[in-house]
KOLKEPA-253390 format. One line per field, with one value per residue (C-alpha): residue number from 0; x, y negated, z negated. Coordinates in Angstrom, 2 decimals. Layout:
! residues N
resi <- (NUM	...)
px <- (X	...)
py <- (Y	...)
pz <- (Z	...)
END
This chain:
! residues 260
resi <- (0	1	2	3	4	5	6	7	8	9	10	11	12	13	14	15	16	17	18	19	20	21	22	23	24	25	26	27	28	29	30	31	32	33	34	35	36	37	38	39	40	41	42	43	44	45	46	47	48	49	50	51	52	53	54	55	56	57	58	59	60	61	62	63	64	65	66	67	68	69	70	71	72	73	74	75	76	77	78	79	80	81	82	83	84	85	86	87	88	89	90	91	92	93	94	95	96	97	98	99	100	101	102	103	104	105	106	107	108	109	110	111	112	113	114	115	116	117	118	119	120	121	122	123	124	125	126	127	128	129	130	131	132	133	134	135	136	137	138	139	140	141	142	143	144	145	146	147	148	149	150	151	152	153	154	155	156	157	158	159	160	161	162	163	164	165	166	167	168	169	170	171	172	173	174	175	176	177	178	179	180	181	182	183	184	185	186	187	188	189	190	191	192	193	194	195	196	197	198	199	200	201	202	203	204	205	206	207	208	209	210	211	212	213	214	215	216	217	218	219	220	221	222	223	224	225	226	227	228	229	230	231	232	233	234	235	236	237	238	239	240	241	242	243	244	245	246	247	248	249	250	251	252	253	254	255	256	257	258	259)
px <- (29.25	27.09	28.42	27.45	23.87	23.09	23.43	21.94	19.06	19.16	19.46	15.82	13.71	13.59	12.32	9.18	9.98	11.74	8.79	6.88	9.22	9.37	5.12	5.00	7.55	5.71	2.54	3.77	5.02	2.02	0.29	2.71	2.17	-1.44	-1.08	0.75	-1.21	-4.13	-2.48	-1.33	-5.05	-6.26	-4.80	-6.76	-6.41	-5.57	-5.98	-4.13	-3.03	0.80	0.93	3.82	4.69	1.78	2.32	4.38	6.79	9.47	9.29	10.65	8.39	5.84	5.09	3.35	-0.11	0.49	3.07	0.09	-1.96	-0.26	1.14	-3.02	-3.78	-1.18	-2.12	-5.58	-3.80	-4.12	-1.94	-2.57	-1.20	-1.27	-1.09	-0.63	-2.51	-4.28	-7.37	-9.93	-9.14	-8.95	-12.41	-13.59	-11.77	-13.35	-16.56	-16.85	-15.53	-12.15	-10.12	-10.25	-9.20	-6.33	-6.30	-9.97	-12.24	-15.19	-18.68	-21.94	-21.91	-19.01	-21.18	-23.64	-21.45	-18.30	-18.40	-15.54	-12.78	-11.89	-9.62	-5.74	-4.53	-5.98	-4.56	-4.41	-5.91	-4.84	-2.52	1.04	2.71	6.01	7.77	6.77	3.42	1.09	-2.46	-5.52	-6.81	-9.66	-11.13	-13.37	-12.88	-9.12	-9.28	-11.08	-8.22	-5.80	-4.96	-5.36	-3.57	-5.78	-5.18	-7.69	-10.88	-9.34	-11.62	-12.37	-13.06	-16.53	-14.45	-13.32	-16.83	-16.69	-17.12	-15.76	-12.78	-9.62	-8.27	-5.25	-5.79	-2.69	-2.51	-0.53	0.24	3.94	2.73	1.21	3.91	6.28	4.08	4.10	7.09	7.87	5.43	2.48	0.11	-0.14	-1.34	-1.15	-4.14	-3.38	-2.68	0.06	1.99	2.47	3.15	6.21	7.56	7.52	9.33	11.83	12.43	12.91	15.59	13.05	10.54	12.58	11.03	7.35	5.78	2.71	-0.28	-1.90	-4.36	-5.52	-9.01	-9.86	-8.89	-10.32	-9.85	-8.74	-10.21	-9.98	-12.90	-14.74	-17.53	-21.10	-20.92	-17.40	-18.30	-15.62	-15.67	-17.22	-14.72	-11.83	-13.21	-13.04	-9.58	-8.15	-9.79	-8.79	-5.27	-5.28	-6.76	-3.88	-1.34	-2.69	-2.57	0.88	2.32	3.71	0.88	2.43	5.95	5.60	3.84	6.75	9.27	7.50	7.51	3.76)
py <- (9.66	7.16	4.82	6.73	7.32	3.73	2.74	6.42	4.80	1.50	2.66	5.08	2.39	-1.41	-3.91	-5.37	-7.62	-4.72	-2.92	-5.47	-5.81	-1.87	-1.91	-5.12	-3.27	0.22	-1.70	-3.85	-0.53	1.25	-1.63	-1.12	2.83	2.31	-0.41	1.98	4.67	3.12	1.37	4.87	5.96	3.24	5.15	5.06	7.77	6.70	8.77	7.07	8.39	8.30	5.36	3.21	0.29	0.23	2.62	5.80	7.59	6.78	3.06	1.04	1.38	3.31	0.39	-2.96	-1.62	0.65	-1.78	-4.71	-2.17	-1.30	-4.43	-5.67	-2.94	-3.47	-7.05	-5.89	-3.21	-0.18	2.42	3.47	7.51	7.76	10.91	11.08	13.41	14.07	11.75	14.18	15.44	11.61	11.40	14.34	13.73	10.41	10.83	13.45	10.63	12.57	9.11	6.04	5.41	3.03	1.69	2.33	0.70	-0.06	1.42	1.52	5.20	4.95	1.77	4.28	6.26	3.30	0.33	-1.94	-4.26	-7.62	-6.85	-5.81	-6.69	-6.86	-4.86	-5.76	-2.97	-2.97	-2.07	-0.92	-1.42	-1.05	-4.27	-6.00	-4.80	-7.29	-5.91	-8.17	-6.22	-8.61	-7.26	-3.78	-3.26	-3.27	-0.85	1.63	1.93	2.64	5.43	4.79	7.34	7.48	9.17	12.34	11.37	7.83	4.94	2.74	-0.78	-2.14	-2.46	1.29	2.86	2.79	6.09	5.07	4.58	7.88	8.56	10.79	12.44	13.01	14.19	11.16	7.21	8.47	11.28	8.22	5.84	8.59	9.42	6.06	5.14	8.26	6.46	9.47	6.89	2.95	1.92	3.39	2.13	1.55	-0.81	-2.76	-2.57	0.80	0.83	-1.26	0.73	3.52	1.42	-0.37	3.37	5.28	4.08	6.13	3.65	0.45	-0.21	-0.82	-3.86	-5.43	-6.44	-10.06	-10.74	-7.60	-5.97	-6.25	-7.03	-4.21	-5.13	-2.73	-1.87	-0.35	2.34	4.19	6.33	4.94	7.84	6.92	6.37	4.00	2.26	-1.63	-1.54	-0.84	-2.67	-6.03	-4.90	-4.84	-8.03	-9.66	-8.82	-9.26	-12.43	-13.61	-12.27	-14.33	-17.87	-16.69	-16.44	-12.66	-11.24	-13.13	-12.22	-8.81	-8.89	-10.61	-8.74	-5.59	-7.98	-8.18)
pz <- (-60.76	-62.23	-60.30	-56.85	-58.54	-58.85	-55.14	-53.72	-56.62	-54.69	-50.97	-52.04	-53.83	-51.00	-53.07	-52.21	-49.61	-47.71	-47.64	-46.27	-43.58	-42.64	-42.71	-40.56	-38.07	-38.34	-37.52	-34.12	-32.83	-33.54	-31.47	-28.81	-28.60	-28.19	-25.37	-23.52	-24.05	-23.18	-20.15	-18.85	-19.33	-16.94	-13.68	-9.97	-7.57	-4.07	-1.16	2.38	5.10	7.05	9.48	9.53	9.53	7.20	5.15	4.81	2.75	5.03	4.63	1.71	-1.26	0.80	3.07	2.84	2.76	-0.62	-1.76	-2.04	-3.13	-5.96	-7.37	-6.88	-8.94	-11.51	-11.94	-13.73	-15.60	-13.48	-12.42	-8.86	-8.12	-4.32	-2.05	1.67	3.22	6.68	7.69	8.08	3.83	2.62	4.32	3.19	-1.20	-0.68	0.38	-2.69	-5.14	-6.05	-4.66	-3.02	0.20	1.39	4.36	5.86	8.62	8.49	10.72	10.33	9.22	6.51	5.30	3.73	2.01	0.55	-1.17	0.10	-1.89	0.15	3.68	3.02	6.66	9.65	12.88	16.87	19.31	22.57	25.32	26.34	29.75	31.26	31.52	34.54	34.89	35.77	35.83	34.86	31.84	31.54	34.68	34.21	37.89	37.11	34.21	36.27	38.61	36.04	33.92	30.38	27.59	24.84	21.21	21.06	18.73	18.71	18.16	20.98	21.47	23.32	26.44	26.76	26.78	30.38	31.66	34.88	33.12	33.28	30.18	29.93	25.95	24.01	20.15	18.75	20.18	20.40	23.09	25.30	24.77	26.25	29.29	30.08	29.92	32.45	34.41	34.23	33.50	33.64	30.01	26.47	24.12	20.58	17.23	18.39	15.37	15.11	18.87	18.34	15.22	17.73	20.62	18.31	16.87	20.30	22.89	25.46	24.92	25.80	29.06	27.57	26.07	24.16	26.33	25.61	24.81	22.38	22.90	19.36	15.57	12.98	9.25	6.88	3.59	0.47	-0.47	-2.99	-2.44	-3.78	-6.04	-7.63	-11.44	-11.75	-8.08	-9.47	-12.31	-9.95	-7.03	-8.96	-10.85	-7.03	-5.76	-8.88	-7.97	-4.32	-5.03	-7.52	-4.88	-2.53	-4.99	-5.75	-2.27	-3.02	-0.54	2.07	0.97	1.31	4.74	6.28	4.95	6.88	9.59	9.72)
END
């Protein structure tokens, strides 16, 4: 018995150096607990909208644009919590400071009311035709021979606000793509990229091609609302990142492999 006393006696009392050892340990993991505490504090709430190929919960990691995004943020120690959701609420959450908003263009109007990080990507406007179409779109006189299917409450390019030009109004770039390539009308307008996700996606829409040259380039944005408490902190956090995605070639990287 005394034997079995003197090591329980031993196991209970480390010697000094022990000690030190266990309070050294105690103390790094303390140190870690409050970096990630405090890193999981430092979270940014995103507001985008579905629009692949740039970004959508059916693409791989979300897409490029929330993928970039992200990793930007997570470079200057942010979290960023996304939600898709329809345009008109991200506009609306925004504008009320409850999120920032991926994937935004710029006017004149929204320039009152958002601050803007540096461009994500920029995107091509412009038209669809059936293959073997060969219509001079840089001619107005041209245009206002043709029908043109337009998405409803769609922005338009200098160009289009003709109003001798016919527009055939559909709810969704899918709607047009499909009446023209039924031949109800002879041009689709839209951002070429998503156009082609749609094409590549839908053996009904094999017969239809990209128009060169495009009608315009619009540069995308990130956004907070001047009101945003937080919005120069995390406006600098993402161009800090963007910027060292960018140096780092991983910007680029990720762009391709969404074929962008």
């Amino acid at each position: 018995m005394m034997g079995s006393s003197s090591a329980f006696n031993t196991i209970s009392r480390p010697t000094p150096a022990l000690r030190y050892k266990r309070a050294k340990q105690w103390l790094v993991f303390s140190a870690a607990l409050i970096s990630i505490n405090a890193h999981a504090s430092k979270t940014v709430a995103i507001c985008v909208g579905d629009f692949p190929p740039y970004n959508s919960h059916v693409l791989p990691k979300n897409g490029p644009v929330i993928e970039i995004a992200s990793e930007a943020f997570r470079r200057s120690g942010y979290q960023m919590q996304f939600k898709f959701m329809p345009w008109a609420r991200i506009l609306k959450e925004g504008e009320h400071g409850q999120c920032g908003i991926l994937g935004i263009w710029r006017n004149a109007e929204r320039d009152l009311i958002f601050d803007y990080a540096q461009p994500i990507i920029k995107q091509e406007l412009g038209f669809f035709a059936r293959r073997g179409s060969q219509y001079d779109l840089s001619s107005p006189k041209t245009l206002e021979l043709l029908s043109i299917g337009v998405e409803r409450s769609s922005y338009l390019p200098p160009i289009l606000e003709n109003s001798r030009l016919h527009f055939d109004l559909a709810s969704s770039l899918h709607t047009n793509l499909l009446k023209l390539a039924k031949e109800r009308t002879d041009l689709a307008y839209g951002n070429k990229a998503a156009g082609l996700y749609l094409i590549n996606a839908d053996k009904n829409l094999q017969n239809l091609e990209w128009q060169i040259p495009s009608l315009e380039i619009k540069e995308t944005y990130l956004a907070f609302a001047k009101s945003h408490k937080e919005k120069e902190q995390l406006l600098q956090a993402f161009n800090h990142g963007l910027e060292s995605m960018k140096a780092d070639g991983s910007y680029k990287k990720i762009l391709k492999a969404a074929g962008l």
